[in-house]
PDBQT receptor file of N, H, CA, C and O in Angstrom, charges set to zero:
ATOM      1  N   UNK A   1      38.436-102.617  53.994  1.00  0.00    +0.000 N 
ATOM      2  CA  UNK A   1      39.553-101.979  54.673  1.00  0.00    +0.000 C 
ATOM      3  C   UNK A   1      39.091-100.772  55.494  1.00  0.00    +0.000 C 
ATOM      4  O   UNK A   1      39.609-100.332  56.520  1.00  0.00    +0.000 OA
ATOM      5  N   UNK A   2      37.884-100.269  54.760  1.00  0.00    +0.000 N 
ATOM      6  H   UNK A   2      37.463-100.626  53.926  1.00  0.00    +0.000 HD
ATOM      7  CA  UNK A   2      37.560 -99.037  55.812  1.00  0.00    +0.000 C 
ATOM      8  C   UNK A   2      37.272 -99.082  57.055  1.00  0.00    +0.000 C 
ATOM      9  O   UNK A   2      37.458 -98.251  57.944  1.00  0.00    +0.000 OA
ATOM     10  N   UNK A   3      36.619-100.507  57.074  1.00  0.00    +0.000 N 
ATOM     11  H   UNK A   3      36.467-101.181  56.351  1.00  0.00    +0.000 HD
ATOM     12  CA  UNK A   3      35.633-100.899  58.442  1.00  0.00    +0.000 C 
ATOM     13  C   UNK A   3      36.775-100.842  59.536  1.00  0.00    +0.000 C 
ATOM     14  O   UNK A   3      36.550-100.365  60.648  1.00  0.00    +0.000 OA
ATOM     15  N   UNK A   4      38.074-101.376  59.156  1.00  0.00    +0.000 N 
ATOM     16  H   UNK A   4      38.257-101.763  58.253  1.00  0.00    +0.000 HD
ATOM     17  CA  UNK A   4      39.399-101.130  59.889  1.00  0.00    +0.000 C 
ATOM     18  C   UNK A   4      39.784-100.074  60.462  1.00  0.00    +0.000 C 
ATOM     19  O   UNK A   4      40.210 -99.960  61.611  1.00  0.00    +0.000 OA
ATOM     20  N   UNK A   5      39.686 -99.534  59.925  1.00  0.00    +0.000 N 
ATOM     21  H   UNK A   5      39.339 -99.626  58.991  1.00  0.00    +0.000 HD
ATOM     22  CA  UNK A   5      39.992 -97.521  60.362  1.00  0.00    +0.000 C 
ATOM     23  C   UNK A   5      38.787 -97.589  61.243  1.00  0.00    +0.000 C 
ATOM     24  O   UNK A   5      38.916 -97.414  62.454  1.00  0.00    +0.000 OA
ATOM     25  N   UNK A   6      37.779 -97.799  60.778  1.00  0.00    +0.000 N 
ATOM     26  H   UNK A   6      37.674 -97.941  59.794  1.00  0.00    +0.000 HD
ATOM     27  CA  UNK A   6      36.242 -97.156  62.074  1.00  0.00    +0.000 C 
ATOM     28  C   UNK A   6      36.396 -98.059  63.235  1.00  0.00    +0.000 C 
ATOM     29  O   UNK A   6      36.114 -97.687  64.374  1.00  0.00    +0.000 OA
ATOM     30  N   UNK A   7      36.824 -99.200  62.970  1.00  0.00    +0.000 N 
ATOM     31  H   UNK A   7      37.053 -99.502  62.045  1.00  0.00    +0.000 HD
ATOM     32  CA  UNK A   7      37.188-100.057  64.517  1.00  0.00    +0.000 C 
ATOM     33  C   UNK A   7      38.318 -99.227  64.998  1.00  0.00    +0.000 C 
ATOM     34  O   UNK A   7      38.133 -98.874  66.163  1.00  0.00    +0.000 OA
ATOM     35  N   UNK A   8      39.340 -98.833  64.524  1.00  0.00    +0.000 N 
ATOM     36  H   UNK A   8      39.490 -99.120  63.578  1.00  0.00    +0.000 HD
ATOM     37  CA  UNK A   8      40.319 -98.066  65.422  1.00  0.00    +0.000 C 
ATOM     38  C   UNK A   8      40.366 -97.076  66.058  1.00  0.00    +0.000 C 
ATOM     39  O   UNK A   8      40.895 -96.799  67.134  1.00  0.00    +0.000 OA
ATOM     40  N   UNK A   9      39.251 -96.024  64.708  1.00  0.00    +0.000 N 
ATOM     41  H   UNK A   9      38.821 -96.248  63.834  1.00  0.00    +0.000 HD
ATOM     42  CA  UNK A   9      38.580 -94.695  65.469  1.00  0.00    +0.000 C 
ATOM     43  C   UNK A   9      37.789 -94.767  66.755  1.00  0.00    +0.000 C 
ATOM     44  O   UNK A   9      38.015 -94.304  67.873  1.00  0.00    +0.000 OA
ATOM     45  N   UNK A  10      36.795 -95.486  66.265  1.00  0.00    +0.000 N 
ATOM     46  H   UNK A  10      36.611 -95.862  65.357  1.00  0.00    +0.000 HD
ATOM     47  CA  UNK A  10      35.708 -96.176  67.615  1.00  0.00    +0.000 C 
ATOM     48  C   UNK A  10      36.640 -96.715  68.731  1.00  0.00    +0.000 C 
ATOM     49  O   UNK A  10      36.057 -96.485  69.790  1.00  0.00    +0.000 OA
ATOM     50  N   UNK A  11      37.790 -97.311  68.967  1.00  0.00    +0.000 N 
ATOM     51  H   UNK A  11      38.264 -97.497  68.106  1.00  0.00    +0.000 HD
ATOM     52  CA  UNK A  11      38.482 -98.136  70.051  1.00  0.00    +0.000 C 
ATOM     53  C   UNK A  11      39.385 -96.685  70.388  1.00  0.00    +0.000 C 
ATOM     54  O   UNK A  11      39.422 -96.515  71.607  1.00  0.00    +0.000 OA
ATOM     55  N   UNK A  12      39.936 -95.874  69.816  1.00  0.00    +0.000 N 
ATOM     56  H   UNK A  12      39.906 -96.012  68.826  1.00  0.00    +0.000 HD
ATOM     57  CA  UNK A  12      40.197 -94.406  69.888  1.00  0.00    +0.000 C 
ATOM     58  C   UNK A  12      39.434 -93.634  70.827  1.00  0.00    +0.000 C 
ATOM     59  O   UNK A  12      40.043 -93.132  71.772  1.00  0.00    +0.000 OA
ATOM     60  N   UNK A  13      38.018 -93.437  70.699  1.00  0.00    +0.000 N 
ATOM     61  H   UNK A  13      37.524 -93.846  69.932  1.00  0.00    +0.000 HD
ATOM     62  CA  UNK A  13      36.865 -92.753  71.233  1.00  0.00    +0.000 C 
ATOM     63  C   UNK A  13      36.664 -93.158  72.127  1.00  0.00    +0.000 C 
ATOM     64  O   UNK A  13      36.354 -92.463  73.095  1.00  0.00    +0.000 OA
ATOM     65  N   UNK A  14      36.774 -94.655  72.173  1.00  0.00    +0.000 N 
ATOM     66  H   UNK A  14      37.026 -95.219  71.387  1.00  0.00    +0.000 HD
ATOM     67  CA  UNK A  14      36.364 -95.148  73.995  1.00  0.00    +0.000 C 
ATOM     68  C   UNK A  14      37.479 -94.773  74.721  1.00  0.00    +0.000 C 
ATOM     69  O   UNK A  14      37.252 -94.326  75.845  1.00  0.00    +0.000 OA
ATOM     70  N   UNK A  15      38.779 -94.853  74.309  1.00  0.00    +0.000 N 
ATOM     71  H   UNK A  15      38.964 -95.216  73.395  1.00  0.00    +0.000 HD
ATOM     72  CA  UNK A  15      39.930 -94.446  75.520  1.00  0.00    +0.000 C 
ATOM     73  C   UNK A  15      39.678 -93.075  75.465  1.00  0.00    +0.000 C 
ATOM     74  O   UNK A  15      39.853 -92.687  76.620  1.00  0.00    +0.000 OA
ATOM     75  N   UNK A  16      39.416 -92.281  74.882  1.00  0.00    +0.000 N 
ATOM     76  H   UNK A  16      39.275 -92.596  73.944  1.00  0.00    +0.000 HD
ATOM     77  CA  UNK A  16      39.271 -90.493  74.945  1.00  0.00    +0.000 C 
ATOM     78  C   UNK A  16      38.217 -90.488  75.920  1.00  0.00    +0.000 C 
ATOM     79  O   UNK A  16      38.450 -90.006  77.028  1.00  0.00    +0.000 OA
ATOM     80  N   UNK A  17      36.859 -91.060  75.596  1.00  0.00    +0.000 N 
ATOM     81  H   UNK A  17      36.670 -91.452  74.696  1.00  0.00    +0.000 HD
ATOM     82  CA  UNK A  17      36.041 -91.175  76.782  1.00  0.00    +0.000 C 
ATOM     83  C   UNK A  17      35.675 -91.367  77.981  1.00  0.00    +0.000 C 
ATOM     84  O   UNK A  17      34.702 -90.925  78.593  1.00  0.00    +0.000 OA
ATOM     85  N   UNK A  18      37.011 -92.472  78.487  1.00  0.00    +0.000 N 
ATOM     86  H   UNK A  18      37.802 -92.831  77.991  1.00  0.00    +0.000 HD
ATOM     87  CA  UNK A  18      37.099 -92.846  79.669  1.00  0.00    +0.000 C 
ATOM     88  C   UNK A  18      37.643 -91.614  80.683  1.00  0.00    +0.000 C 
ATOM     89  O   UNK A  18      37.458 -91.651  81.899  1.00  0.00    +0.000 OA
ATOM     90  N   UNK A  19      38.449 -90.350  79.885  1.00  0.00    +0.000 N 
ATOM     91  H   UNK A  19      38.600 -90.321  78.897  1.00  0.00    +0.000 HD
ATOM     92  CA  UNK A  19      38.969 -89.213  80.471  1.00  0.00    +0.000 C 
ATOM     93  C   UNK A  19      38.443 -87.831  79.897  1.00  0.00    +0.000 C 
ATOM     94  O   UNK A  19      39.083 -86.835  80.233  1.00  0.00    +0.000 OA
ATOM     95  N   UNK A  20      37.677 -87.715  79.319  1.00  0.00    +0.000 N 
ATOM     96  H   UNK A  20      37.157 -88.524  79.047  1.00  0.00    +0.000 HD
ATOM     97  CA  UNK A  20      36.754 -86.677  79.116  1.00  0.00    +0.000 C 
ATOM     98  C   UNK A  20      35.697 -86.868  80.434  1.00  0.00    +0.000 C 
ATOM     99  O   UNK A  20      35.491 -87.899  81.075  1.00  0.00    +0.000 OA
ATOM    100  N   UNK A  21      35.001 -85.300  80.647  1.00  0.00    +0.000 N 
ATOM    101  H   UNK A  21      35.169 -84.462  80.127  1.00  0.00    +0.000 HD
ATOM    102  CA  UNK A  21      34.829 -85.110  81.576  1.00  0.00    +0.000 C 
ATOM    103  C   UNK A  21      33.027 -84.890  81.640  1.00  0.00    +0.000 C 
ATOM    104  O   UNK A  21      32.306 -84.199  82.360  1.00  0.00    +0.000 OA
ATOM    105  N   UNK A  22      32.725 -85.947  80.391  1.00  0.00    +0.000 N 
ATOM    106  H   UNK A  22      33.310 -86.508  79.806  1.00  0.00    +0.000 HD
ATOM    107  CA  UNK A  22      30.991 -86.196  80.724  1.00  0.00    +0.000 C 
ATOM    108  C   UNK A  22      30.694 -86.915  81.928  1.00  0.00    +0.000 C 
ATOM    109  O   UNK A  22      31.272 -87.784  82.579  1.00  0.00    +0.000 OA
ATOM    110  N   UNK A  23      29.204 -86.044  82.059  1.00  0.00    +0.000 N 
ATOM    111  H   UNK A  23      28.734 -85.338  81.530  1.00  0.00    +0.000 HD
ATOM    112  CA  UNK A  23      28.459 -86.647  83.255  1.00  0.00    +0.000 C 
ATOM    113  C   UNK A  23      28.658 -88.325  83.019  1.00  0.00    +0.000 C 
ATOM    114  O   UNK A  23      28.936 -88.808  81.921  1.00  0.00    +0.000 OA
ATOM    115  N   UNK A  24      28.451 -89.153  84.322  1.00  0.00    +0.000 N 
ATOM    116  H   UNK A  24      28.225 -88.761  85.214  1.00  0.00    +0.000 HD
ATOM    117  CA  UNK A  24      28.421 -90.966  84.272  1.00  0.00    +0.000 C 
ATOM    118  C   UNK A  24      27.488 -91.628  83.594  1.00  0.00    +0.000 C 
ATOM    119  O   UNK A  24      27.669 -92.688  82.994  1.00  0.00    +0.000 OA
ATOM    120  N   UNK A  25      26.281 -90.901  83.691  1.00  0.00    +0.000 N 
ATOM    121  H   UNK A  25      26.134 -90.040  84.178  1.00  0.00    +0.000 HD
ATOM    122  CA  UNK A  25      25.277 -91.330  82.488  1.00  0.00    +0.000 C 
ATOM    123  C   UNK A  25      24.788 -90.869  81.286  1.00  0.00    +0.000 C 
ATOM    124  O   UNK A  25      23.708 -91.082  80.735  1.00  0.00    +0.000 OA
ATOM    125  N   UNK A  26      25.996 -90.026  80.872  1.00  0.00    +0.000 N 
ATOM    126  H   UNK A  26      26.873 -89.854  81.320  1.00  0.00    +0.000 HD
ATOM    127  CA  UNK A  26      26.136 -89.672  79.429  1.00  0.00    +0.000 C 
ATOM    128  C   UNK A  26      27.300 -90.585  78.747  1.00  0.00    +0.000 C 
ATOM    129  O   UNK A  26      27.512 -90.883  77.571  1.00  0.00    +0.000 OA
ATOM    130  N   UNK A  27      28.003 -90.925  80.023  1.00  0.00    +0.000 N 
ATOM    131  H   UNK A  27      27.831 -90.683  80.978  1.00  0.00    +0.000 HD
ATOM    132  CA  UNK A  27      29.307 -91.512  79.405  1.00  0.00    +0.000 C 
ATOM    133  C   UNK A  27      28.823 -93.044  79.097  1.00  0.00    +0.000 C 
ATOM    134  O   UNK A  27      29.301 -93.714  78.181  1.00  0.00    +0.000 OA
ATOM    135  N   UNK A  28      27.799 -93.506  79.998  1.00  0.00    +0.000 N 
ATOM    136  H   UNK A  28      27.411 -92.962  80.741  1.00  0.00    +0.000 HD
ATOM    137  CA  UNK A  28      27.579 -94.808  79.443  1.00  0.00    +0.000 C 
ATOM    138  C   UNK A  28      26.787 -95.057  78.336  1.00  0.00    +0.000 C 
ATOM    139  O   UNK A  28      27.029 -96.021  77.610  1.00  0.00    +0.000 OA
ATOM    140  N   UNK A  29      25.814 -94.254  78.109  1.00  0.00    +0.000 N 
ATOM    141  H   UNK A  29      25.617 -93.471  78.699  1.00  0.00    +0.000 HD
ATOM    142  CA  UNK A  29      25.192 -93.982  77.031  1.00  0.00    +0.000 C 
ATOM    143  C   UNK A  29      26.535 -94.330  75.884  1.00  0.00    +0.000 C 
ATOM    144  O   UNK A  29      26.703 -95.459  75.422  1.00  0.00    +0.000 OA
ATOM    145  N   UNK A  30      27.391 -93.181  75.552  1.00  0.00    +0.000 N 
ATOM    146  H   UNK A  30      27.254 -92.264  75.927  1.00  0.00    +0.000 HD
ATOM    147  CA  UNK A  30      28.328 -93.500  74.411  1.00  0.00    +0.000 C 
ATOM    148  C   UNK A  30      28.858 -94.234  74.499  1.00  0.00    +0.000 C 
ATOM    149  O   UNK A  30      29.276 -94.621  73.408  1.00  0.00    +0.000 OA
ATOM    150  N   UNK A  31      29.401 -95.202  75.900  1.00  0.00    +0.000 N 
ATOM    151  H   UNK A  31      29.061 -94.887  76.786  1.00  0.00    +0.000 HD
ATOM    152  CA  UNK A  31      30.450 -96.251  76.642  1.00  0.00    +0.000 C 
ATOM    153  C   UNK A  31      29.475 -97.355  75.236  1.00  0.00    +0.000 C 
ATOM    154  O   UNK A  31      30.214 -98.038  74.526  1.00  0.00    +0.000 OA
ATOM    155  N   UNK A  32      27.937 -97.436  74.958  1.00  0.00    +0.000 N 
ATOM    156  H   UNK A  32      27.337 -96.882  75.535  1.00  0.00    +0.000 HD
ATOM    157  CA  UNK A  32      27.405 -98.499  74.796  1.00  0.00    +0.000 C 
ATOM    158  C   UNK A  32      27.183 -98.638  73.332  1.00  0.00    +0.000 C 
ATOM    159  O   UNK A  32      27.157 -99.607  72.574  1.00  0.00    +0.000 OA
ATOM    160  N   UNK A  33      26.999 -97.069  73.147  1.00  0.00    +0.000 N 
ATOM    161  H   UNK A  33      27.020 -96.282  73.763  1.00  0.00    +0.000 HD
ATOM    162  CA  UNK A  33      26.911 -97.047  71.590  1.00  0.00    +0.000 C 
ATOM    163  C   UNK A  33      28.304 -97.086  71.015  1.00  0.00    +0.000 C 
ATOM    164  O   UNK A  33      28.172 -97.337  69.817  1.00  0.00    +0.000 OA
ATOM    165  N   UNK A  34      29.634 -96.945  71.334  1.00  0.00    +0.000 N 
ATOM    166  H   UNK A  34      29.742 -96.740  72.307  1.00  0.00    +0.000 HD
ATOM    167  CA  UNK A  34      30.902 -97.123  70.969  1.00  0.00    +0.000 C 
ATOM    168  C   UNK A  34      30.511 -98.683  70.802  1.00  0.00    +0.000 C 
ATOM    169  O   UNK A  34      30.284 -98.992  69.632  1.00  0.00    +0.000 OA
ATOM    170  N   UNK A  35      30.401 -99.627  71.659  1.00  0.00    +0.000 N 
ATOM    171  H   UNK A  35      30.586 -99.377  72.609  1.00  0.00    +0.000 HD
ATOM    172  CA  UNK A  35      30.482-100.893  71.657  1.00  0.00    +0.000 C 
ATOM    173  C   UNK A  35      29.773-101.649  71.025  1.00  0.00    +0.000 C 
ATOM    174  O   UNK A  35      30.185-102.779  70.763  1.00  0.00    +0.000 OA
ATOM    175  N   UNK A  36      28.592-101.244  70.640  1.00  0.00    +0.000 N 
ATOM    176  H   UNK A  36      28.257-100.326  70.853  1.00  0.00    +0.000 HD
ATOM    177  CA  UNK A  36      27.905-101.248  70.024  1.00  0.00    +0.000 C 
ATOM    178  C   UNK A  36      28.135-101.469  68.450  1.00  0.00    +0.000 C 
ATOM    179  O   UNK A  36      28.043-102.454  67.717  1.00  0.00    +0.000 OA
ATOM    180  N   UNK A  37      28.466-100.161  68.259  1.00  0.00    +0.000 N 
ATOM    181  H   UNK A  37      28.541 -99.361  68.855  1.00  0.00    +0.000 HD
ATOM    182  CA  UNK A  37      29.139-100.074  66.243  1.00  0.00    +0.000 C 
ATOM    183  C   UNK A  37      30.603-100.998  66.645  1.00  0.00    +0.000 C 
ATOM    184  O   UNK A  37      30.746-101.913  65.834  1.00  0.00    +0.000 OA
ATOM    185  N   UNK A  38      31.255-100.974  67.274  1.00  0.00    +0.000 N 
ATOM    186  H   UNK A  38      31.139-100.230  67.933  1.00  0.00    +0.000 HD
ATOM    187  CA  UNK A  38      32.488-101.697  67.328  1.00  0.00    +0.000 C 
ATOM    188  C   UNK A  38      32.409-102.706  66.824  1.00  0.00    +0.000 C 
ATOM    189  O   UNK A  38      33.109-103.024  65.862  1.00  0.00    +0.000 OA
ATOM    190  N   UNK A  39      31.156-103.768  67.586  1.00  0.00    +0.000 N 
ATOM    191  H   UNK A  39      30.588-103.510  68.367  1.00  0.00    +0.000 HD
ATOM    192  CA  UNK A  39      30.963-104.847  67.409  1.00  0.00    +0.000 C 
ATOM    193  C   UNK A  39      30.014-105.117  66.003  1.00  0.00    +0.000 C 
ATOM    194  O   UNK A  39      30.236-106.200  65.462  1.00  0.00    +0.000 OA
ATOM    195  N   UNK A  40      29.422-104.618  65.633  1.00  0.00    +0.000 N 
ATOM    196  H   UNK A  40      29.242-103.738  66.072  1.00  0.00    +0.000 HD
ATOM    197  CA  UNK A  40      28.712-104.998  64.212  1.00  0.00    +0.000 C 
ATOM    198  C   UNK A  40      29.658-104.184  62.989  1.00  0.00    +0.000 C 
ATOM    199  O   UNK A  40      29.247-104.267  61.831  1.00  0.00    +0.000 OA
ATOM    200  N   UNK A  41      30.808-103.473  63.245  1.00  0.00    +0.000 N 
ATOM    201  H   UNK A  41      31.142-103.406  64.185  1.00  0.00    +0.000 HD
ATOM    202  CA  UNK A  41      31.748-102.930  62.542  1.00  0.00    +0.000 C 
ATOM    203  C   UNK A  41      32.853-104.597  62.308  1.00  0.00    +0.000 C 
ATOM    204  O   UNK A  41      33.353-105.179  61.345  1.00  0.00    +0.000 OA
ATOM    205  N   UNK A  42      32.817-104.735  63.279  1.00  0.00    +0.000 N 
ATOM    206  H   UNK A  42      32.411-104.262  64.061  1.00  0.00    +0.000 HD
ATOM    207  CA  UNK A  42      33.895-106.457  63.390  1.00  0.00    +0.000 C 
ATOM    208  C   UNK A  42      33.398-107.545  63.026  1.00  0.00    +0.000 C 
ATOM    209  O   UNK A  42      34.129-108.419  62.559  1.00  0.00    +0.000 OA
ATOM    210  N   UNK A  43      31.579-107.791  63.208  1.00  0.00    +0.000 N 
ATOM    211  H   UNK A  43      30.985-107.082  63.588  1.00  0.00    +0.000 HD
ATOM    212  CA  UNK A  43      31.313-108.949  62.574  1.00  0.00    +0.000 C 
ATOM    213  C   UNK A  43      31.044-108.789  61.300  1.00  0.00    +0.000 C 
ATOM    214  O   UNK A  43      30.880-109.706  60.496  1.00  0.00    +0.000 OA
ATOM    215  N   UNK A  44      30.983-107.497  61.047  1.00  0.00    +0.000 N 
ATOM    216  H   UNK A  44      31.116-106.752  61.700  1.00  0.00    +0.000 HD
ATOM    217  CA  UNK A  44      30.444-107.163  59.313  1.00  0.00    +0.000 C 
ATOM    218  C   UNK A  44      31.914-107.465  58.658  1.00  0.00    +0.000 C 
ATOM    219  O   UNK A  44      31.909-107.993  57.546  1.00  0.00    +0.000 OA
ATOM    220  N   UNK A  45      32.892-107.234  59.133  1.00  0.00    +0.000 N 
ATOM    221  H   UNK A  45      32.896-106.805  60.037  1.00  0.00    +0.000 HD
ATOM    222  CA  UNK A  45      34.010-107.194  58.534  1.00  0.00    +0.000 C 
ATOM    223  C   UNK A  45      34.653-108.924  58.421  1.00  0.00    +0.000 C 
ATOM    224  O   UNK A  45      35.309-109.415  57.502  1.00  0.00    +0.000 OA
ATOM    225  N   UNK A  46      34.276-109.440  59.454  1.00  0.00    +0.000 N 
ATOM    226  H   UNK A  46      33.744-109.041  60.200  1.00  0.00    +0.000 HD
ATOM    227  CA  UNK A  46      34.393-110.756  59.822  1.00  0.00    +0.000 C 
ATOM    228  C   UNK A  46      33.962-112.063  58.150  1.00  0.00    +0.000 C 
ATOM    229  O   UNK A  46      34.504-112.895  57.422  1.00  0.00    +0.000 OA
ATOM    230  N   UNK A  47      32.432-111.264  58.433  1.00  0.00    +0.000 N 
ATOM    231  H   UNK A  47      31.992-110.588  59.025  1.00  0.00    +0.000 HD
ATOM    232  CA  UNK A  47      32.027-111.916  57.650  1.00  0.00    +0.000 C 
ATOM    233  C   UNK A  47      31.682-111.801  56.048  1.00  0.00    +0.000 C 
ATOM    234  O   UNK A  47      31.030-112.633  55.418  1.00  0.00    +0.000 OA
ATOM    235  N   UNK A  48      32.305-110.493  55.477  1.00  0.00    +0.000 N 
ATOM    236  H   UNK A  48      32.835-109.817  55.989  1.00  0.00    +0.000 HD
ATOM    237  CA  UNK A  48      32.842-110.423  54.465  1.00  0.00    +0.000 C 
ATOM    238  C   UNK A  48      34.158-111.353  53.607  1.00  0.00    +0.000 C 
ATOM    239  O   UNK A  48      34.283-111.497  52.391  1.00  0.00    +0.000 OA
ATOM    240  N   UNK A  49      34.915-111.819  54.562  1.00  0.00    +0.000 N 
ATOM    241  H   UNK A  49      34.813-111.702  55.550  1.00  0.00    +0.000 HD
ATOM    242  CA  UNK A  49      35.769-112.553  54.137  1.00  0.00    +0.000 C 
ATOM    243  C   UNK A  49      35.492-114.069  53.882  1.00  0.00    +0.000 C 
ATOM    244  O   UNK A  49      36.336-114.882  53.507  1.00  0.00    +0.000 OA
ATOM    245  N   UNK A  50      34.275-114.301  54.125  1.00  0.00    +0.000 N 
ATOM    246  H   UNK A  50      33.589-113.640  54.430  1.00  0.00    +0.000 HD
ATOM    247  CA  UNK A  50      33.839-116.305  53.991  1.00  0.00    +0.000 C 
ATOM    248  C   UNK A  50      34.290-116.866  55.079  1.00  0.00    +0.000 C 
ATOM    249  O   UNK A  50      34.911-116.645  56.119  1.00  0.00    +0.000 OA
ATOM    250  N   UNK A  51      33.646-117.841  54.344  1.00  0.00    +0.000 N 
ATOM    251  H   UNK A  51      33.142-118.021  53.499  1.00  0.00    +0.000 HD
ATOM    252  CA  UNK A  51      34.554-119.154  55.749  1.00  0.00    +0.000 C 
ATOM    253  C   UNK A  51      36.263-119.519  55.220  1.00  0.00    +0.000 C 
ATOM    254  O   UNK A  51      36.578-119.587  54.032  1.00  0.00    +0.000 OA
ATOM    255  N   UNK A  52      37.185-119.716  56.321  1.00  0.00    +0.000 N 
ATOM    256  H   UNK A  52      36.930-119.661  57.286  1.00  0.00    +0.000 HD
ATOM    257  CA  UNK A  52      38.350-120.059  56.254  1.00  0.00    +0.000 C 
ATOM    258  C   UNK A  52      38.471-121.597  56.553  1.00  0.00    +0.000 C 
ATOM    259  O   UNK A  52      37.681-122.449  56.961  1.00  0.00    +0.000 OA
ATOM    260  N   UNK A  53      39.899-121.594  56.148  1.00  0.00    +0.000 N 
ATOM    261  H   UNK A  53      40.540-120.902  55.817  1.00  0.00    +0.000 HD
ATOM    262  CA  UNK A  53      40.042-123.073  55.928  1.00  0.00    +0.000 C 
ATOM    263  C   UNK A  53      40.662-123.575  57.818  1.00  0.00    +0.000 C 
ATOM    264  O   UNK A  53      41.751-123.132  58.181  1.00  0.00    +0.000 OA
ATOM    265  N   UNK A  54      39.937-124.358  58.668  1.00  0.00    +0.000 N 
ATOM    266  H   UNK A  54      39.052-124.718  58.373  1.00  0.00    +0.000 HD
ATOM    267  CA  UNK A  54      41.010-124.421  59.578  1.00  0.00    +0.000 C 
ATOM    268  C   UNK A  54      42.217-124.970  59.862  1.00  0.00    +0.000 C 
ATOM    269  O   UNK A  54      42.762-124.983  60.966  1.00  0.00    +0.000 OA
ATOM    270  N   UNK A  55      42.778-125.595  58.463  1.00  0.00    +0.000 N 
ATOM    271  H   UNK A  55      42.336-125.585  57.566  1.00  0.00    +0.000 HD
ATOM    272  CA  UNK A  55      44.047-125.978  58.468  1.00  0.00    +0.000 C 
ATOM    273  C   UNK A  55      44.824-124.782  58.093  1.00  0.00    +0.000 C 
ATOM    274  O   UNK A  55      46.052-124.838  58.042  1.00  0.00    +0.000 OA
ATOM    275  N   UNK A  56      44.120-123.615  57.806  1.00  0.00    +0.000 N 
ATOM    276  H   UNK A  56      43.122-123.569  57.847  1.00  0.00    +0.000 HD
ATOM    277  CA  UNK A  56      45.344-122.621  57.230  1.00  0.00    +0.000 C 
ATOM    278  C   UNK A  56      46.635-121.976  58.318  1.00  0.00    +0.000 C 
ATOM    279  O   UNK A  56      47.518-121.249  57.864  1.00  0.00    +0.000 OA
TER     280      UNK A  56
């Protein structure tokens, strides 16, 4: 359940980022590392739960 909250924080941080007023190549720097944990925050979480049934 936590990993939930850090995907929201992290998806939080990128919209704050897009209007904070870092230089363009500081912003992509974090633009990448946001996306970055986002995404191994979602497959870790993904794949904690097993395989599902696809009739469910």
């Amino acid at each position: 359940m936590w990993k939930h909250w850090i995907n929201g924080i992290l998806g939080l941080l990128v919209i704050f980022l897009n209007y904070a007023g870092f230089q363009d190549s500081f912003k992509k720097i974090l633009f990448v590392i946001s996306g970055i944990l986002i995404a191994v925050f979602s497959f870790w979480s993904v794949s904690e739960r097993g395989p599902r049934n696809i009739a469910e």
